[in-house]
N, C-alpha and C positions, 0 to 999 in steps of 0.2 A: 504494500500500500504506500510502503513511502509516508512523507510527512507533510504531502500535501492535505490540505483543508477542505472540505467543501457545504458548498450548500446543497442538501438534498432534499425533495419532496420526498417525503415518504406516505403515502394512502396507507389507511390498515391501522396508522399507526398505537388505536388502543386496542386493538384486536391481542391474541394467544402470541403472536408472533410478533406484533411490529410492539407489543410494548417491550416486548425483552431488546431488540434490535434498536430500538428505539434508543435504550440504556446505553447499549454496548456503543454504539457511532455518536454519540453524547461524548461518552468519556474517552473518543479517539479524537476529539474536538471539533468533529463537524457540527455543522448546521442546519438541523434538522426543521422544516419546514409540516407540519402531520396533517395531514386529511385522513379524518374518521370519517366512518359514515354509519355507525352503527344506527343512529336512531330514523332513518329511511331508506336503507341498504340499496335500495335501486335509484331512488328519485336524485339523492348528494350526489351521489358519483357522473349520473347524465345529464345532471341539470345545474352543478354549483360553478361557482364563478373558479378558476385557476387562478393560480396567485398571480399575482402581476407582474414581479420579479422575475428575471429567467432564473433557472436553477443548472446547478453541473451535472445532476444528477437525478432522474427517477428509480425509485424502487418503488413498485406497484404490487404490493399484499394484500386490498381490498378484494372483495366478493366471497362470492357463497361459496361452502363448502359440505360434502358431505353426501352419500350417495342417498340413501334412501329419502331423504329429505328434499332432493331432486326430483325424485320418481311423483312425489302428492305436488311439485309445481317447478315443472320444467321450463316455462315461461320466465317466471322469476329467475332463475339461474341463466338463462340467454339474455335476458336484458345486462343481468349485472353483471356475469363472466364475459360474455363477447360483445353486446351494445355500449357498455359503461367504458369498457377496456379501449373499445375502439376506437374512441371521443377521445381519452388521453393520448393515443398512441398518436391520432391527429395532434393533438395541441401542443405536442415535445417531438413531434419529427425532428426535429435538430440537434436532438437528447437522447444522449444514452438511457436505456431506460432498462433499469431490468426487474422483470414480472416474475409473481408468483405461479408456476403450473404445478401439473400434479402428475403422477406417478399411472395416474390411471388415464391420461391423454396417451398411452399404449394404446388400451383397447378402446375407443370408442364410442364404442357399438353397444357399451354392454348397460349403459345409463345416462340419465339429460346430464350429469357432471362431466363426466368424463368426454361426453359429446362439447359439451362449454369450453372444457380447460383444450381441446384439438384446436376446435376453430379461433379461440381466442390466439392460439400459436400460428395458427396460418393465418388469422390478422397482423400479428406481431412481426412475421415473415417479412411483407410487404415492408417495410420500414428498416433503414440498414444497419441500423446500430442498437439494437432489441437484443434479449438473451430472455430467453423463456426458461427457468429454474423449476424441474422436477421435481418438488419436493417429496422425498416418500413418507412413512409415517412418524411422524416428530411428537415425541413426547418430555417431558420434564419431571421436576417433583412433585409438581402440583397438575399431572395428566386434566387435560380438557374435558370439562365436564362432561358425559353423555357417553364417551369414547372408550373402547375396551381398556385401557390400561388404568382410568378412572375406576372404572367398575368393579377390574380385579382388586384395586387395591383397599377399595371401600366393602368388599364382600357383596357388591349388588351381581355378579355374572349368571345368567340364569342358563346357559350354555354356551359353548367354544363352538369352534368350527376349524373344518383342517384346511385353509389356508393358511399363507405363509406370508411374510411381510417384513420388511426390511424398516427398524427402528432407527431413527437419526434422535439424541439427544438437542435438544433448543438448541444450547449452547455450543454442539458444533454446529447445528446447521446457521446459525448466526454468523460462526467463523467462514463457512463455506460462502457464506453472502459477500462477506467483505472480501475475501480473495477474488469473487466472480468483480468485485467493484473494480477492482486494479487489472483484469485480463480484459482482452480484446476478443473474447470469445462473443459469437453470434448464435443464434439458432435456436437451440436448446442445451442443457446441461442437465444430469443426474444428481442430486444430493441427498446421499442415504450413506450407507455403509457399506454395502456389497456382502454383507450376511444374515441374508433371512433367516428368520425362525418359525417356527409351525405353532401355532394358534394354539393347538389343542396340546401341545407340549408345556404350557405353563404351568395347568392347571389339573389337581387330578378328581376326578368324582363329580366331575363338570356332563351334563350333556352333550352330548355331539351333535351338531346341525350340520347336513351334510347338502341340504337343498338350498342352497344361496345363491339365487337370479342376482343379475346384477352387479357381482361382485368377484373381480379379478383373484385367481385361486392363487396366484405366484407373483410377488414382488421383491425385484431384486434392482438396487439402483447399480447403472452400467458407469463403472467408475473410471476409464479410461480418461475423460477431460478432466474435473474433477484435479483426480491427483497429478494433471502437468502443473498444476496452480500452489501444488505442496500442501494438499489439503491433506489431512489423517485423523480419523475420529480420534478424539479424546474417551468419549464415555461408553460405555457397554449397556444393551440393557439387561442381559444375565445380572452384573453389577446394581440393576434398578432390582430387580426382582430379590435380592439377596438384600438389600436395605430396606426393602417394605416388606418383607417376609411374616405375615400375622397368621400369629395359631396355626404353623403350618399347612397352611391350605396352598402355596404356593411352590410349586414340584420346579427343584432347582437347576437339576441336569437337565438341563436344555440341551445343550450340546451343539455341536455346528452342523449345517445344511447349507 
């Protein structure tokens, strides 16, 4: 990154991810600029005024997330993942911009999210100084409410499933942000860890769900660019699993896959 300064917009920014980010480019002494949009998740982002100021910098983590919640209003996620997105990607063509995608812009096909986070990438396309960030499943100490690693750790799981998923700790993929901020990388990028773990391996005396429409069976983030950038996970979640360990309900040999 160097000891350059910048001013950045960041969107998202009291969201799961842009407030930790938010922290972290704070005390690297940039200039953080934040568009939330929590309180009308579609209307802020297509309708609110840009700053006036130019900025050095876009990082765009605003919009929906989340499969099933796409499936009861697929609408809503195309306004706010590819209309909203669209709008900015116009208003900073002259701006590095780099965006939140997902891990599940693989498949497609398989839900209206994963359908959003494509097309929003082949909007971002269109524009030459975009990088679309994979992000795969990011979790912390305080796991986002509603999300399997929330659940296991609170004892609400009412059953596992044998999928498999590749865990990024906040705090690296915060690192991984900032190394994407100093490369000239375009396109896309993976940000996970390159070793999934099986669902149903955390937990034991859990039901099995094994019929899950929807929902991509294997993720593994493809860490080839990534690591030219000298990224390397700091955190494990074995290591999570082993710190929140309550009343042994949480089966530890995981092991590698």
């Amino acid at each position: 990154m160097g000891k350059t300064k910048m001013k950045i917009l960041l969107t998202g920014n009291k969201g799961y991810i842009g407030t930790r980010l938010e922290q972290s480019l704070s005390m690297l002494g940039h200039t953080i600029i934040g568009l939330d949009i929590k309180h009308n998740e579609v209307e802020d982002l297509l309708f609110c005024q840009f700053p006036e100021d130019e900025v050095d910098l876009v990082i765009h983590l605003a919009g929906r997330s989340g499969v099933r919640e796409s499936i009861k209003d697929p609408a809503a996620y195309w306004m706010n993942n590819v209309e909203a997105s669209r709008r900015l990607f116009e208003r900073y063509a002259d701006t590095r911009v780099l965006y939140a995608s997902s891990s599940s812009a693989y498949e497609p096909d398989l839900n209206p999210y994963a359908a959003s986070k494509y097309v929003m990438e082949e909007a971002g396309e269109r524009y030459s100084n975009t990088l679309g960030m994979r992000f795969h499943t990011v979790y912390s100490d305080n796991p986002r409410t509603g999300m399997f690693l929330q659940k296991l750790k609170d004892g609400e799981l009412e059953y596992v499933t044998d999928h498999y998923r590749d865990f990024i700790h906040i705090n690296d993929l915060c690192d991984a942000i900032e190394l994407c901020m100093a490369s000239k990388y375009t396109g896309t990028i993976d940000i996970g860890t390159g070793h999934p773990f099986r669902i149903r391996d955390f937990v034991d005396n859990i039901p099995i769900r094994l019929n899950t429409p929807y929902e991509r069976k294997w993720t593994c983030a493809n860490m080839e660019k990534i690591k030219t950038l000298g990224f390397k996970p700091k955190y494990s979640v074995e290591n999570y699993l082993t710190n929140h360990n309550k009343d042994n309900i949480i089966k530890l040999n995981i092991g590698e896959y």
